[in-house]
SEDREN-239602 format. One record per atom (N, C-alpha, C, O): x, y, z; residue in three letters. Coordinates in steps of 0.2 Angstrom, whole numbers, padded with zeros to 4 digits, always signed. Layout:
// SEDREN-239602
XYZAla;...
***
This chain:
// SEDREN-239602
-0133-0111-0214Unk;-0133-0112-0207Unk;-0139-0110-0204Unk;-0140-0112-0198Unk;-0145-0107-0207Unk;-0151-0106-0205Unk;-0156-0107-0206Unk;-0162-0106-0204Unk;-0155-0111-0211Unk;-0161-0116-0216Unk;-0164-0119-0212Unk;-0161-0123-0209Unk;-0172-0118-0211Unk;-0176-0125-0210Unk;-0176-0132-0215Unk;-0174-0131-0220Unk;-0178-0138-0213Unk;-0176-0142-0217Unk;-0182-0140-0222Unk;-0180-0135-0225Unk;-0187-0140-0223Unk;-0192-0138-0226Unk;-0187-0133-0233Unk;-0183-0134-0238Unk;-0188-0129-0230Unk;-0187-0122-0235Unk;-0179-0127-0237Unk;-0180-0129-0243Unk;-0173-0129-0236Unk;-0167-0134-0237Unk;-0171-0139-0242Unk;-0167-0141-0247Unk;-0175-0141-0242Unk;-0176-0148-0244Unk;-0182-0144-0252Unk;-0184-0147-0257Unk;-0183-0138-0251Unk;-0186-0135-0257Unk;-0182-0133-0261Unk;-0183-0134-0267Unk;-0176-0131-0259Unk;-0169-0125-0263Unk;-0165-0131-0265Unk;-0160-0129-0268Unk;-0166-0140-0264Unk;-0160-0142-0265Unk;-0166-0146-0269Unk;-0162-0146-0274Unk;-0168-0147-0270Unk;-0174-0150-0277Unk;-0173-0147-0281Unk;-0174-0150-0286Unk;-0173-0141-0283Unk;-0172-0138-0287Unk;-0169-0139-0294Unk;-0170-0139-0300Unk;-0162-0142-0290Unk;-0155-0144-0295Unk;-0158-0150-0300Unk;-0163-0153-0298Unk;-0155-0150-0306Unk;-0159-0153-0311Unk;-0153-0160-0311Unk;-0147-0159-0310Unk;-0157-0167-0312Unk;-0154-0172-0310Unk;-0152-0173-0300Unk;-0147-0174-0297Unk;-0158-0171-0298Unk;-0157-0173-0291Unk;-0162-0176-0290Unk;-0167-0174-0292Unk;-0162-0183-0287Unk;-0166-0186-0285Unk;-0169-0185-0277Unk;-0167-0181-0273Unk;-0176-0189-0276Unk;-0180-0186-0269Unk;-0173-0189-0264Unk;-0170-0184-0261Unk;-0170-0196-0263Unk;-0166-0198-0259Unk;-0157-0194-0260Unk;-0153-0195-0256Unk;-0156-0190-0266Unk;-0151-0184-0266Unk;-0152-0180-0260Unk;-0148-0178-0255Unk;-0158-0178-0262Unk;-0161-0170-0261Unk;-0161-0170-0254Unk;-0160-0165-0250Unk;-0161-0178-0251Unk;-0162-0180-0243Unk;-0157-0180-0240Unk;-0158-0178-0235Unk;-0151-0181-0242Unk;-0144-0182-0239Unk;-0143-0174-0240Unk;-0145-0170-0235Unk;-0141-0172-0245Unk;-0139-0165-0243Unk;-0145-0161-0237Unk;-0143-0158-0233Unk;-0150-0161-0238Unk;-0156-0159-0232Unk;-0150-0160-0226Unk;-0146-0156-0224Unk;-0152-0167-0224Unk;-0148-0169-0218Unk;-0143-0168-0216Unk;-0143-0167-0210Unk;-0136-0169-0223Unk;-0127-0164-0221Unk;-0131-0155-0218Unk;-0131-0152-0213Unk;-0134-0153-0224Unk;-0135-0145-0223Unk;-0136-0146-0213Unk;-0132-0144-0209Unk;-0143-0150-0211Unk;-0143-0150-0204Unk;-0139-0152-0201Unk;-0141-0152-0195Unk;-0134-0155-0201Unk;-0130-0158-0197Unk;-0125-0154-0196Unk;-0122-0156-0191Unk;-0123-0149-0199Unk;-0121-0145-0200Unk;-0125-0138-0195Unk;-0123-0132-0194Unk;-0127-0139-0195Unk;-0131-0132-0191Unk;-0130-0135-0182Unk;-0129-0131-0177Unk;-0129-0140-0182Unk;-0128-0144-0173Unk;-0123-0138-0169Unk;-0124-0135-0164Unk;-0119-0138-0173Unk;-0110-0133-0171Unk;-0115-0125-0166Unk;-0112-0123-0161Unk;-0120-0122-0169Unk;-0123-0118-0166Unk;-0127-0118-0160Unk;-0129-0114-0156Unk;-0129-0125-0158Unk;-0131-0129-0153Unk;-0127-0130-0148Unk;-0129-0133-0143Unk;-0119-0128-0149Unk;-0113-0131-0143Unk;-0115-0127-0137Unk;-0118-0121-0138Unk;-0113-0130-0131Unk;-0114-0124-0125Unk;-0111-0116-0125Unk;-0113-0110-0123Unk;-0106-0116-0130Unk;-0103-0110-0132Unk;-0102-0112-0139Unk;-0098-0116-0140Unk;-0106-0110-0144Unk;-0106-0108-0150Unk;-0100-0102-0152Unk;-0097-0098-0149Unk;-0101-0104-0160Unk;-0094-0099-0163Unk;-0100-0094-0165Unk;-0106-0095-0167Unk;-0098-0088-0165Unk;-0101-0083-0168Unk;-0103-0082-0175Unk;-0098-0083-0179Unk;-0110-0081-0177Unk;-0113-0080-0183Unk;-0115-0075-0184Unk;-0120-0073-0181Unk;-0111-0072-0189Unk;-0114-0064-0192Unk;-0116-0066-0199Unk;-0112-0069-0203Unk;-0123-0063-0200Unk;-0126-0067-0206Unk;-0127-0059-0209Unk;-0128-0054-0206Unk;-0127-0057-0216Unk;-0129-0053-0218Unk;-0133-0054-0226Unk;-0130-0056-0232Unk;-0140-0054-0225Unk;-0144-0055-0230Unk;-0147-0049-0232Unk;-0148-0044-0229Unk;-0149-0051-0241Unk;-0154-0045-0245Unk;-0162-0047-0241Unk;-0164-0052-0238Unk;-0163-0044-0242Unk;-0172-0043-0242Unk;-0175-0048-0245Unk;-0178-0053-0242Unk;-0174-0049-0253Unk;-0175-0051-0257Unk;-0177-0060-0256Unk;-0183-0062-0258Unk;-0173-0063-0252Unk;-0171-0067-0250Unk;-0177-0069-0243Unk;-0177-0074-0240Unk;-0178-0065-0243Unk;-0185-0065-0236Unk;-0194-0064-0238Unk;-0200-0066-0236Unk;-0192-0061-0245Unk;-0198-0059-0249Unk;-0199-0067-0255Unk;-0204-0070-0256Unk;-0195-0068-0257Unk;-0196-0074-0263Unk;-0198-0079-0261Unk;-0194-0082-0257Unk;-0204-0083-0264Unk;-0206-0088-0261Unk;-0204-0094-0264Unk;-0206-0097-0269Unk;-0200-0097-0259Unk;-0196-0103-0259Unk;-0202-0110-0257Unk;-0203-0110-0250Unk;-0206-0114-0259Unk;-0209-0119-0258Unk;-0216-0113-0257Unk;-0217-0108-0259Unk;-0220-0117-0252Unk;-0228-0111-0250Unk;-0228-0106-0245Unk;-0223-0104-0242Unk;-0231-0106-0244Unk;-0234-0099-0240Unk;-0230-0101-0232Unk;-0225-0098-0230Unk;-0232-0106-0229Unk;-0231-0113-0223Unk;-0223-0110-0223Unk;-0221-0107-0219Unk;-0219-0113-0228Unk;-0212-0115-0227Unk;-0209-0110-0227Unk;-0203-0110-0225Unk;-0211-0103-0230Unk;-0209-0097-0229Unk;-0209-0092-0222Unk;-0205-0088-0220Unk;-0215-0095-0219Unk;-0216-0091-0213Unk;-0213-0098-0209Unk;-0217-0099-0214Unk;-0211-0102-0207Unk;-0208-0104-0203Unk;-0201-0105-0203Unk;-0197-0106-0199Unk;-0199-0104-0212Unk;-0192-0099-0212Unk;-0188-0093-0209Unk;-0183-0091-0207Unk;-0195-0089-0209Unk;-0193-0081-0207Unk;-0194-0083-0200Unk;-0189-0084-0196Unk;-0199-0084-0198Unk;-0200-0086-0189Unk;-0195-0089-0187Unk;-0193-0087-0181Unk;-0191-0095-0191Unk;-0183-0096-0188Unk;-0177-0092-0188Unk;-0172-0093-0184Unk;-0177-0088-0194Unk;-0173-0081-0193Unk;-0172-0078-0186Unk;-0168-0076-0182Unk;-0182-0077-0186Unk;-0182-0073-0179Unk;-0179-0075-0175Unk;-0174-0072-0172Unk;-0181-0082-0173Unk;-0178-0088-0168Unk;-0171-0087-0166Unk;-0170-0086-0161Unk;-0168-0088-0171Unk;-0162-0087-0171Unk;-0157-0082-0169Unk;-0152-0082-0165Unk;-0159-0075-0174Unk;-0158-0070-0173Unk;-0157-0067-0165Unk;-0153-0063-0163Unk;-0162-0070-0162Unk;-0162-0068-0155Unk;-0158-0072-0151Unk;-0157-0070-0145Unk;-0154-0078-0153Unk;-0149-0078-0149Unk;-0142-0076-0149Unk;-0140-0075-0155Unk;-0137-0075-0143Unk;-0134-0069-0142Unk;-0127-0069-0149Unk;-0124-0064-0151Unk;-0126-0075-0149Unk;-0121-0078-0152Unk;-0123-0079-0159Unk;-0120-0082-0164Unk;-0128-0075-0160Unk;-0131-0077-0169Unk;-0133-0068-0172Unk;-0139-0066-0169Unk;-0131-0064-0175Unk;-0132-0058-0177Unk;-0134-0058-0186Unk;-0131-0061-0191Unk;-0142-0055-0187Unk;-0143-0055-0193Unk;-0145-0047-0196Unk;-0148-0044-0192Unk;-0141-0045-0202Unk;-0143-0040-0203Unk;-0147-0041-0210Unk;-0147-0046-0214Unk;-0150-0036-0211Unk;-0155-0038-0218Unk;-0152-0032-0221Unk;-0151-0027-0217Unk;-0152-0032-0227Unk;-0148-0025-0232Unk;-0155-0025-0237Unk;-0157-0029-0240Unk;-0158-0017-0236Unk;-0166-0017-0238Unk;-0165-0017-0243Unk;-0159-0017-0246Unk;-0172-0017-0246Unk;-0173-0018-0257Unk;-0170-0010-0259Unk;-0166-0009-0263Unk;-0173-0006-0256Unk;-0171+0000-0258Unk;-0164+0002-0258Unk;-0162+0006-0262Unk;-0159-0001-0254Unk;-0151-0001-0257Unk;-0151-0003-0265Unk;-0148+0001-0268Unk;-0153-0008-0269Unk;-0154-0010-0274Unk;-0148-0013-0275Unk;-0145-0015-0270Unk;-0143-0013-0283Unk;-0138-0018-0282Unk;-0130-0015-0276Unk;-0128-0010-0275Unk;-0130-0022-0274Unk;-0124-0021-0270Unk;-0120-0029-0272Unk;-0122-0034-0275Unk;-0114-0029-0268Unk;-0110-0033-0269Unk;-0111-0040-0269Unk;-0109-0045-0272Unk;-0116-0041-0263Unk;-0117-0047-0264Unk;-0122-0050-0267Unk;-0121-0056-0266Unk;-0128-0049-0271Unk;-0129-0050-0276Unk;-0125-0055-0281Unk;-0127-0060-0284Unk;-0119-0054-0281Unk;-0114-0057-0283Unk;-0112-0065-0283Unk;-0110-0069-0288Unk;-0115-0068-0276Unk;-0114-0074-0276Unk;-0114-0075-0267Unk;-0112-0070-0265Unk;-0114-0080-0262Unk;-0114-0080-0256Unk;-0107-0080-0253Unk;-0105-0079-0259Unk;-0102-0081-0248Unk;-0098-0085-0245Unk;-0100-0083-0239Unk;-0104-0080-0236Unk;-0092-0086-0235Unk;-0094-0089-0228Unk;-0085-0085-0226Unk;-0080-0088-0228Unk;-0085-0082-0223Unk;-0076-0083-0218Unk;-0077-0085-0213Unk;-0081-0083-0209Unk;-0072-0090-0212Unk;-0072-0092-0205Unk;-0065-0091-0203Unk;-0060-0092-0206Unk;-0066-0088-0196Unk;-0061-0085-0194Unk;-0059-0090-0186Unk;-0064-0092-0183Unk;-0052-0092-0185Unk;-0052-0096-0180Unk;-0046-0094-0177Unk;-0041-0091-0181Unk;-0045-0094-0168Unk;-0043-0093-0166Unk;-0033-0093-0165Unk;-0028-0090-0163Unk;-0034-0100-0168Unk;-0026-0104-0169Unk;-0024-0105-0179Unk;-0020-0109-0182Unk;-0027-0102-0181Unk;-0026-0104-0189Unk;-0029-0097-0193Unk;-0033-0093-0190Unk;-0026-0096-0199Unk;-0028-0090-0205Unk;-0035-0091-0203Unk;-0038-0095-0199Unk;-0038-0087-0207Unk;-0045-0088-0209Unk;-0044-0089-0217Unk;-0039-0088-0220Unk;-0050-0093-0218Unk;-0053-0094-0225Unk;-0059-0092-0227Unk;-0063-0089-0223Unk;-0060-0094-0233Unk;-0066-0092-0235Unk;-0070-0096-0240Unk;-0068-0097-0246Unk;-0075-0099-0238Unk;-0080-0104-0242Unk;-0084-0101-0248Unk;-0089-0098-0246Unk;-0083-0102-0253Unk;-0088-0099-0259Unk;-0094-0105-0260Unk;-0091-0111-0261Unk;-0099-0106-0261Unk;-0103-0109-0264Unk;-0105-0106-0273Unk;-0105-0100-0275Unk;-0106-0112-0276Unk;-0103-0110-0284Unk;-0109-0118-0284Unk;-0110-0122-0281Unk;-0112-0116-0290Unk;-0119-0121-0295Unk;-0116-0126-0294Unk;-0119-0130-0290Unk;-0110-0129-0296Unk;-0105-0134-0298Unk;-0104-0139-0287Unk;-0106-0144-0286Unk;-0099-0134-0283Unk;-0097-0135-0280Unk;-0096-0130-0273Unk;-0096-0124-0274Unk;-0094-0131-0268Unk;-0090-0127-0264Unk;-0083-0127-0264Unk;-0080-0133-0265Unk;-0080-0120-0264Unk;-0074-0119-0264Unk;-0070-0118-0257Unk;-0073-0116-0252Unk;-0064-0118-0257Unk;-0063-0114-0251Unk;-0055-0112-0251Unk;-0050-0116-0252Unk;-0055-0104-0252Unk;-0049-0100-0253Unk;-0045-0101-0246Unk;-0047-0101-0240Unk;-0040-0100-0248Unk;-0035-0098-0241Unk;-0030-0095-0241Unk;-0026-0095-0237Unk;-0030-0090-0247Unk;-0023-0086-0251Unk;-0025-0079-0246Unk;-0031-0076-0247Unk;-0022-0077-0242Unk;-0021-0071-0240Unk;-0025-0064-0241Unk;-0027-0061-0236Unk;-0024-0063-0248Unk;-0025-0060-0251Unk;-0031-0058-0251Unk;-0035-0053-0250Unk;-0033-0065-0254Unk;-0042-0067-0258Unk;-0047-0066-0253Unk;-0052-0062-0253Unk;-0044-0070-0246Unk;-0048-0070-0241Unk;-0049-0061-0237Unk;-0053-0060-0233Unk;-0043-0056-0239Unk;-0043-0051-0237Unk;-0049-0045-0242Unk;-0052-0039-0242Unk;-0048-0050-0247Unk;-0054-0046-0252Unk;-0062-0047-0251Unk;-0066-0043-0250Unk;-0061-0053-0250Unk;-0067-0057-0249Unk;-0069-0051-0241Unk;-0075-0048-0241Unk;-0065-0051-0237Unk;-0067-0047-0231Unk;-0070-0040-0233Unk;-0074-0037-0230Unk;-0067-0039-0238Unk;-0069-0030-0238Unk;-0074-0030-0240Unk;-0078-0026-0237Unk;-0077-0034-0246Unk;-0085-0036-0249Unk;-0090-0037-0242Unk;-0095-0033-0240Unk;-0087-0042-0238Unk;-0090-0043-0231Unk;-0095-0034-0227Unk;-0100-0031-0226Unk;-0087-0033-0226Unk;-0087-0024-0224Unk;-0092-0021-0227Unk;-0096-0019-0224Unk;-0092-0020-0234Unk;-0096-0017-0238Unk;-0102-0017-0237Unk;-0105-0012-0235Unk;-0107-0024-0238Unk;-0113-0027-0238Unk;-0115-0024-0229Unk;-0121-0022-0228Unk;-0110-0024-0224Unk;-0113-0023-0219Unk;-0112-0016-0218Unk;-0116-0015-0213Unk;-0110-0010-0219Unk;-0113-0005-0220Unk;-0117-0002-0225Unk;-0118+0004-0224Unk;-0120-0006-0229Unk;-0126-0007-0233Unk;-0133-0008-0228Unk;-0138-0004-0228Unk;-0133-0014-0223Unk;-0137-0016-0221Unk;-0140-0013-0216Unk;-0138-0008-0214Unk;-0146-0015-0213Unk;-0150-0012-0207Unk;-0145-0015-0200Unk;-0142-0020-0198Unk;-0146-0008-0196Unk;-0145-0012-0189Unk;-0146-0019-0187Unk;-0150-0022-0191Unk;-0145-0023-0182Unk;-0145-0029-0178Unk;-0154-0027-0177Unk;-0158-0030-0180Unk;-0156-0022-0173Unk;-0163-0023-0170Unk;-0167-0022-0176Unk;-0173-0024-0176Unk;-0165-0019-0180Unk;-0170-0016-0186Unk;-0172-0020-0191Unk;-0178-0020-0193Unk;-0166-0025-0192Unk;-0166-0032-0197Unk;-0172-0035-0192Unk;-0177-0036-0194Unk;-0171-0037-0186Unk;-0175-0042-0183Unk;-0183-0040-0183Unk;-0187-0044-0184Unk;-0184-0034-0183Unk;-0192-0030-0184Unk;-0193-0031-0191Unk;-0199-0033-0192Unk;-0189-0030-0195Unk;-0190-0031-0200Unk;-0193-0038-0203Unk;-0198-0039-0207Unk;-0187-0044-0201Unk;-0191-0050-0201Unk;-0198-0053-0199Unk;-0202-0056-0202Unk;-0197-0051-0192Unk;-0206-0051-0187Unk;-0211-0049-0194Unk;-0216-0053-0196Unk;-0210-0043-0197Unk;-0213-0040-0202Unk;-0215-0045-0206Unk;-0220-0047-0207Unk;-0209-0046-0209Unk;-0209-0051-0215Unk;-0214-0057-0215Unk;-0218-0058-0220Unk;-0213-0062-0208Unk;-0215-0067-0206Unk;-0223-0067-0205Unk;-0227-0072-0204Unk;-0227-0059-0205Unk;-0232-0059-0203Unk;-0236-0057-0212Unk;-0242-0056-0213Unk;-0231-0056-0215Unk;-0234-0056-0224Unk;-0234-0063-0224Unk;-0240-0063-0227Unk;-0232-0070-0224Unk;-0229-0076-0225Unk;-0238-0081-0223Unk;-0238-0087-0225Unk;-0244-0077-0220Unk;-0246-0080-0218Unk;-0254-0083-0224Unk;-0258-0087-0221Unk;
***
């Protein structure tokens, strides 16, 4: 949901048997998908990222700092919360693998696992209340809302 197409269009070449015109469609679904945070009233995103993940260079120098710089971008509006969980936490739960809970007004919540293969999406009660507690964990792992953002700015200014 925060991907620049650039840094998107490096992470999805990757996959072995992906062609340039694959690698373009999912770019494009990946952005057409990020529109939803674009609405007059957007749904709330709480993002909680490793470090690791802001340090690793994904394509060059370029697409990393205008990744982080979009972090920042982001992070500062009001409806989008990014926490970064520092390197010196070391292993933690998420490490594990990513997902997504989407929690909606009129309906259960679920929870979207991304997997090498495909995306998943649980809706067993249970799973998605497990899944939440992983959620809880990682975020009292992480740096404050403003500390994460200083940290990024930080980051974005090694990128150069």
């Amino acid at each position: 949901m925060l991907q620049t197409p650039e840094y998107a269009r490096v992470l999805l070449s990757t996959r072995v048997g992906t062609s340039e015109e694959d690698a373009e469609q999912l770019v494009a679904a990946r952005m057409e998908r990020q529109a939803i945070l674009d609405r007059d009233e957007p749904p709330l995103l709480w993002v909680v990222l490793d470090e690791g993940v802001l340090r690793r260079p994904i394509g060059d120098r370029k697409v990393m700092r205008a990744q982080v710089e979009h972090l920042v971008e982001m992070a500062g509006r009001p409806s989008v919360v990014i926490q970064v969980i520092p390197s010196e936490v070391g292993a933690h739960e998420g490490v594990n693998g990513s997902f997504v809970i989407a929690d909606f007004a009129a309906a259960p919540s679920i929870v979207y696992l991304e997997t090498a293969l495909t995306g998943l999406v649980v809706e067993r009660p249970e799973d998605v209340a497990a899944v939440r507690l992983t959620y809880d964990t990682l975020r009292s792992e992480a740096m404050s809302r403003a500390a994460s953002i200083e940290l990024l700015q930080e980051v974005a200014n090694t990128w150069t």
